[in-house]
N, CA, C and O atoms as a GROMACS GRO file, in nm:
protein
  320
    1UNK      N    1  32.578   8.812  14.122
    1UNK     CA    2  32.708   8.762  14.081
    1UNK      C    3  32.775   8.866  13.994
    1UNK      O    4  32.711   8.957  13.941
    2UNK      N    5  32.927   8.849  13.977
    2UNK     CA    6  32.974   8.964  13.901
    2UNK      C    7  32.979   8.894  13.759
    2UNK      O    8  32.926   8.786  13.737
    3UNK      N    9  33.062   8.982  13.648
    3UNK     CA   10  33.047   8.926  13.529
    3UNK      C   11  33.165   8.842  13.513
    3UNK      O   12  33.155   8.758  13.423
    4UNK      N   13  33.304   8.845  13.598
    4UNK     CA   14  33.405   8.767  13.629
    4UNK      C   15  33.355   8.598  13.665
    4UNK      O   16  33.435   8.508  13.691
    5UNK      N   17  33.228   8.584  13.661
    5UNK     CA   18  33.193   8.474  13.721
    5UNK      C   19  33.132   8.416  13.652
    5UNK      O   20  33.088   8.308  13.692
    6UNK      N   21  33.099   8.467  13.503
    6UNK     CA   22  33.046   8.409  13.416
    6UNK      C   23  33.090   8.292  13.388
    6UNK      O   24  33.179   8.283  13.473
    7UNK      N   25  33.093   8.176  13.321
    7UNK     CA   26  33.165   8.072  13.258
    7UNK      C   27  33.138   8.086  13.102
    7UNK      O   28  33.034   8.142  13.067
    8UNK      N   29  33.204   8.051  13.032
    8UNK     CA   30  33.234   8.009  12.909
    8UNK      C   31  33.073   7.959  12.825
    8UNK      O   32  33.019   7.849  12.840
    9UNK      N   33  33.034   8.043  12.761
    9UNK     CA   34  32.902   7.997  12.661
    9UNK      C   35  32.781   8.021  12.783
    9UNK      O   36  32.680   7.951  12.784
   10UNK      N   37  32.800   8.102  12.860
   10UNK     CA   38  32.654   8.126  12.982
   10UNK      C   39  32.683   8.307  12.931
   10UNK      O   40  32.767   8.382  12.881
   11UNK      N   41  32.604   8.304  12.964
   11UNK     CA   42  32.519   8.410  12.917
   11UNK      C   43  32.437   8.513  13.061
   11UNK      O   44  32.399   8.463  13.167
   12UNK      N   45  32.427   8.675  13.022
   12UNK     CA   46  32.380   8.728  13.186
   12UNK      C   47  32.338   8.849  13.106
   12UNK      O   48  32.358   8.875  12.987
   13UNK      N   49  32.283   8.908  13.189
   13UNK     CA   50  32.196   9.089  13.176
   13UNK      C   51  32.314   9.156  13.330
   13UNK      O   52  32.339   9.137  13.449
   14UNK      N   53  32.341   9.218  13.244
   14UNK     CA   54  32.405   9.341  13.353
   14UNK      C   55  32.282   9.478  13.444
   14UNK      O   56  32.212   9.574  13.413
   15UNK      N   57  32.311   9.425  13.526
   15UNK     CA   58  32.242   9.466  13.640
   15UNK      C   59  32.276   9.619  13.756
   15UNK      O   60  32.193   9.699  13.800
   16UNK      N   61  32.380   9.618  13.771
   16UNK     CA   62  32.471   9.732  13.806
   16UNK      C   63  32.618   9.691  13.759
   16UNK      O   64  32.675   9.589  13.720
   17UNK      N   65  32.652   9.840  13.786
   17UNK     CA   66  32.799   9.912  13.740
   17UNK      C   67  32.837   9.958  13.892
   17UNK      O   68  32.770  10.049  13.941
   18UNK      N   69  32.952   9.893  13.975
   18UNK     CA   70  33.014   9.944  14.066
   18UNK      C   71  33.116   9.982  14.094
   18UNK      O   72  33.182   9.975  14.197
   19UNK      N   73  33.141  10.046  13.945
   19UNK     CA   74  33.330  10.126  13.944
   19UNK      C   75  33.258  10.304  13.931
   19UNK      O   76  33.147  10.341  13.893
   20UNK      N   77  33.350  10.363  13.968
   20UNK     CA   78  33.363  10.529  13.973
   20UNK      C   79  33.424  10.560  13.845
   20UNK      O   80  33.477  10.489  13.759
   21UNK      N   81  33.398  10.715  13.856
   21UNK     CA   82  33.508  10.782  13.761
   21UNK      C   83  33.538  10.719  13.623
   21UNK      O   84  33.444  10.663  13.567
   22UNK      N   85  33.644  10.722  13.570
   22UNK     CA   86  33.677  10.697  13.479
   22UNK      C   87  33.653  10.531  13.405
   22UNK      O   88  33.643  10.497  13.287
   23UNK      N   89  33.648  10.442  13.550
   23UNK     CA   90  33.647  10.314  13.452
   23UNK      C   91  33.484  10.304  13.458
   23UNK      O   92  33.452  10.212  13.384
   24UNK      N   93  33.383  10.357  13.512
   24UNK     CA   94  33.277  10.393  13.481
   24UNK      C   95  33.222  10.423  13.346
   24UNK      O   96  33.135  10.362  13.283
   25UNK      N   97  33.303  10.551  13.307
   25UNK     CA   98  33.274  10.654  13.204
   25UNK      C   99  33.308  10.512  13.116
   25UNK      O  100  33.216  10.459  13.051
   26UNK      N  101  33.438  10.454  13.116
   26UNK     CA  102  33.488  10.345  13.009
   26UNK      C  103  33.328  10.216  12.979
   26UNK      O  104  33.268  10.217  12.871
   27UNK      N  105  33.307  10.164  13.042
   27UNK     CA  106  33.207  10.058  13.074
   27UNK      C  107  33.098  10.160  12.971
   27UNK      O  108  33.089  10.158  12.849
   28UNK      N  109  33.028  10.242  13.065
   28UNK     CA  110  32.912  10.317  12.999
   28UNK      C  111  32.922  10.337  12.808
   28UNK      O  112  32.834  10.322  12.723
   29UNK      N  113  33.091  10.382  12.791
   29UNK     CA  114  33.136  10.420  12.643
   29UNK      C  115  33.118  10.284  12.576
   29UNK      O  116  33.055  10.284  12.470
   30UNK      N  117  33.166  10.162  12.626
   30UNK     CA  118  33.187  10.069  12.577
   30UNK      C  119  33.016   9.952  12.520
   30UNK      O  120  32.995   9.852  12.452
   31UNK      N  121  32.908  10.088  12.635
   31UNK     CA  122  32.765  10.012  12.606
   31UNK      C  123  32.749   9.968  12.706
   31UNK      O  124  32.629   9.992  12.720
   32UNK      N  125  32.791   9.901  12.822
   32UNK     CA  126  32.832   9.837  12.916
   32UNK      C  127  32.674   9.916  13.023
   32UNK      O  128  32.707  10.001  13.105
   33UNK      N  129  32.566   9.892  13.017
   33UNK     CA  130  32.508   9.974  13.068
   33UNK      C  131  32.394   9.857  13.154
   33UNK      O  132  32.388   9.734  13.145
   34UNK      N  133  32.309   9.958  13.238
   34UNK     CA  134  32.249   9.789  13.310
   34UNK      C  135  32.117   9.740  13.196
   34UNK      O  136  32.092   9.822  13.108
   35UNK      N  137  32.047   9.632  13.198
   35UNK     CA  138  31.995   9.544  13.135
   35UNK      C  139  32.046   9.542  13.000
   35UNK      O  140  31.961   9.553  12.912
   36UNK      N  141  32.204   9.525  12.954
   36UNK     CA  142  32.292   9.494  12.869
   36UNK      C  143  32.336   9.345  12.858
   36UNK      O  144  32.411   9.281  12.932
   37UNK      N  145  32.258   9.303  12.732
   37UNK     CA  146  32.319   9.107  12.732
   37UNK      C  147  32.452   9.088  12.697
   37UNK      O  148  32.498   9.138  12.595
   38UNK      N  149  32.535   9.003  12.794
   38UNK     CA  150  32.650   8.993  12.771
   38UNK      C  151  32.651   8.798  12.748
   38UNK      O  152  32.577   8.721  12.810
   39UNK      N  153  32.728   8.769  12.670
   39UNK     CA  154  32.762   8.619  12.658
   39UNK      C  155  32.895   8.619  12.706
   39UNK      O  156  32.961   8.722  12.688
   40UNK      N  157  32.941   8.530  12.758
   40UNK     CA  158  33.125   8.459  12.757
   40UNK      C  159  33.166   8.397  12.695
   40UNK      O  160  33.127   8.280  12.695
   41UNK      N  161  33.266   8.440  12.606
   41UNK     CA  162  33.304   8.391  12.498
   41UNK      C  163  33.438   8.285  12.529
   41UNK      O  164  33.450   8.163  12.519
   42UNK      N  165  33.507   8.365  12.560
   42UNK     CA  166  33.662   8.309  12.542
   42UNK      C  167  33.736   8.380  12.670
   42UNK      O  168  33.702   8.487  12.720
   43UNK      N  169  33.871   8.277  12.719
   43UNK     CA  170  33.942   8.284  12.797
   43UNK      C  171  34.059   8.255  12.803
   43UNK      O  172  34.091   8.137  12.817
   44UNK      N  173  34.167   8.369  12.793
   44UNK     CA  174  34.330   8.341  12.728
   44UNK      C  175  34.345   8.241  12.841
   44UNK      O  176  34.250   8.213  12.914
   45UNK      N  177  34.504   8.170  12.859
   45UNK     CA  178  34.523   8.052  12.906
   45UNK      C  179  34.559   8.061  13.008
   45UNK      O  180  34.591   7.966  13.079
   46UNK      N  181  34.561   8.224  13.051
   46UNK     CA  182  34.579   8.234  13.231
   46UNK      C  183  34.476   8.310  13.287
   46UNK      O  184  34.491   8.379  13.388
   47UNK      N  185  34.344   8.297  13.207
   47UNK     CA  186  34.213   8.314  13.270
   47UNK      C  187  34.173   8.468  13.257
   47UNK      O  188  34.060   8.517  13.252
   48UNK      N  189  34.278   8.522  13.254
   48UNK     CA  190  34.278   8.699  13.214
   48UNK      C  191  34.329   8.754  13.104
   48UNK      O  192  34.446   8.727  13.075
   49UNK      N  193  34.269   8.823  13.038
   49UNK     CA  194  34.151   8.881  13.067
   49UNK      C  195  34.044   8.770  12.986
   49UNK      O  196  34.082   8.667  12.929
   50UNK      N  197  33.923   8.812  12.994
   50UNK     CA  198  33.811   8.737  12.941
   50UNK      C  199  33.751   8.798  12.812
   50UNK      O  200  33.765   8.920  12.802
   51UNK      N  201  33.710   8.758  12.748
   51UNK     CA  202  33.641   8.796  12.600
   51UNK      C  203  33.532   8.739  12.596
   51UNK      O  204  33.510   8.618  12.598
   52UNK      N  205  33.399   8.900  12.584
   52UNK     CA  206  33.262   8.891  12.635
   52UNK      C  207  33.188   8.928  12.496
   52UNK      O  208  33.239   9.001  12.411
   53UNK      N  209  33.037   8.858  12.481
   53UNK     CA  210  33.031   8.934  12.329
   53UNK      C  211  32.929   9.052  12.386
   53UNK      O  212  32.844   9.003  12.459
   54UNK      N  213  32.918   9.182  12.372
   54UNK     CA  214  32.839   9.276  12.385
   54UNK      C  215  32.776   9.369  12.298
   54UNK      O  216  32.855   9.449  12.248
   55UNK      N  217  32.683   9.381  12.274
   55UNK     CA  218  32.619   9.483  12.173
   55UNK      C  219  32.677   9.440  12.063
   55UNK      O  220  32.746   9.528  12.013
   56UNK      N  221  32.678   9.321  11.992
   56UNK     CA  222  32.726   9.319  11.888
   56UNK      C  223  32.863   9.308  11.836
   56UNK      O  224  32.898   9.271  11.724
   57UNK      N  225  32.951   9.353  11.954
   57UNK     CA  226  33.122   9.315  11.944
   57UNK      C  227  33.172   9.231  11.998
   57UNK      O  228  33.084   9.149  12.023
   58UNK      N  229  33.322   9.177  12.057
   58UNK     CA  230  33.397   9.114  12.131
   58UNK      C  231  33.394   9.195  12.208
   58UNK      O  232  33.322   9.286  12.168
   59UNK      N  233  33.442   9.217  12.320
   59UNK     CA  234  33.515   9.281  12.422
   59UNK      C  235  33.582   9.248  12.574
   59UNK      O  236  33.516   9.234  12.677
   60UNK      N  237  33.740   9.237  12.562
   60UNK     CA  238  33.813   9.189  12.630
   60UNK      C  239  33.812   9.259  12.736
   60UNK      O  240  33.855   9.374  12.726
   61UNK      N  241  33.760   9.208  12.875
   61UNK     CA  242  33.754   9.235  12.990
   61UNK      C  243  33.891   9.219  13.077
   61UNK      O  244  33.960   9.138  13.016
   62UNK      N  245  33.953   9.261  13.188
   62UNK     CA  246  34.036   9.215  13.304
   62UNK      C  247  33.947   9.153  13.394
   62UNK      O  248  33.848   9.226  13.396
   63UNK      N  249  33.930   9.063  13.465
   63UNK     CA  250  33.875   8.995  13.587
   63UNK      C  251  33.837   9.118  13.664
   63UNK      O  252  33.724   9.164  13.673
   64UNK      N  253  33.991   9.183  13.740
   64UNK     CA  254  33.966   9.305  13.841
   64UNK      C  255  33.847   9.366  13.782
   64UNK      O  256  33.758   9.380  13.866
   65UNK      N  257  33.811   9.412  13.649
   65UNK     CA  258  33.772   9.531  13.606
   65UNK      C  259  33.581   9.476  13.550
   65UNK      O  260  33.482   9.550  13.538
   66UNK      N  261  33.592   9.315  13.526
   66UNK     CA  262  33.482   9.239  13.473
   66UNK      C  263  33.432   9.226  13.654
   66UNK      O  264  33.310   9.228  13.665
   67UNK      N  265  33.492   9.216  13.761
   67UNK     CA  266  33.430   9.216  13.912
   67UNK      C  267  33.326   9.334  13.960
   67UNK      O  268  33.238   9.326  14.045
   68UNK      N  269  33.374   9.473  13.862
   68UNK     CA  270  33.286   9.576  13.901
   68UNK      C  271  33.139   9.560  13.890
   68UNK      O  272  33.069   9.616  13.974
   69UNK      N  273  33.073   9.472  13.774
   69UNK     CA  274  33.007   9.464  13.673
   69UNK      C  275  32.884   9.359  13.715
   69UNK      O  276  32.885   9.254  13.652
   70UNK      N  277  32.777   9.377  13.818
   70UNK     CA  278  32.663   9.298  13.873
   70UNK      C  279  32.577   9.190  13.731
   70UNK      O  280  32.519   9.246  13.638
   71UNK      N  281  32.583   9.096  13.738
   71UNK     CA  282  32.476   9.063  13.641
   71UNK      C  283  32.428   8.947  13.689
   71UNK      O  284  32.484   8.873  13.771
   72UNK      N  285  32.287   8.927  13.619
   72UNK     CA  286  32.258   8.776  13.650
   72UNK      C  287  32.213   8.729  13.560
   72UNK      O  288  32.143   8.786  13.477
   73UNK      N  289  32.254   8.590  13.562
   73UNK     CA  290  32.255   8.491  13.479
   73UNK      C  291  32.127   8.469  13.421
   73UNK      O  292  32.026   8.509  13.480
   74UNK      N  293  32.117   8.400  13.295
   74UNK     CA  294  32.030   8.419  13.211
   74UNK      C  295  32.017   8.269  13.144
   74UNK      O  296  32.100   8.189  13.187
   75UNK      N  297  31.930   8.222  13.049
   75UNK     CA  298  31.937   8.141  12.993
   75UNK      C  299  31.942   8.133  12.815
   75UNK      O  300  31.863   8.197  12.745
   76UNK      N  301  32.029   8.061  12.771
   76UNK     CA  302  32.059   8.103  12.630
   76UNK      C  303  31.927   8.101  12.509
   76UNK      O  304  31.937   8.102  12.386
   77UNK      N  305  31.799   8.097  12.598
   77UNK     CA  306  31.646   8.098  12.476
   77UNK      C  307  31.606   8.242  12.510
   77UNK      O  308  31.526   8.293  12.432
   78UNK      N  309  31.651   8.320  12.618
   78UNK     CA  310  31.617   8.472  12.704
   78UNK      C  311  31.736   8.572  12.611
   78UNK      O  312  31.753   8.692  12.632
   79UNK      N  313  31.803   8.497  12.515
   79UNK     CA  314  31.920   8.604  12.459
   79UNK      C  315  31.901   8.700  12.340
   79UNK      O  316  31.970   8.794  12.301
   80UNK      N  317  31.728   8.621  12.270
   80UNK     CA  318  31.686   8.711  12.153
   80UNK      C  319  31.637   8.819  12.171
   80UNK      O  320  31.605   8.889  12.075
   0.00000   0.00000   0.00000
């Protein structure tokens, strides 16, 4: 599943990265790397972009750009 598919308070390990180039390099900068725990936090009121917690920060995703992003789902006792 991608990370666009997360829902709200579920939780995933990033698995692959399937963007090129630059929004690659961005993801990788951002930590964004594979077996990286991501939670879903929050979702403005037209669903885009999404706000993920990662490594310790927020970070506001686009759908298009959160679709690159393989992970699978996890369970919230697997998050320590």
């Amino acid at each position: 599943m991608s990370l666009n598919e997360l829902q709200l308070g579920e939780y995933g390990v990033v698995k692959a990265i399937h963007a090129t180039d630059k929004v690659r390099r961005r993801f990788l900068d951002l930590g964004i790397v594979p077996n990286t725990k991501v939670k879903c936090l929050y979702r403005s009121p037209f669903k885009d972009p999404t706000a993920y917690f990662i490594r310790g920060t927020t970070i506001a995703l686009r759908n298009e750009d959160a679709s690159l992003i393989e992970i699978t789902r996890m369970e919230e006792s697997s998050w320590a």
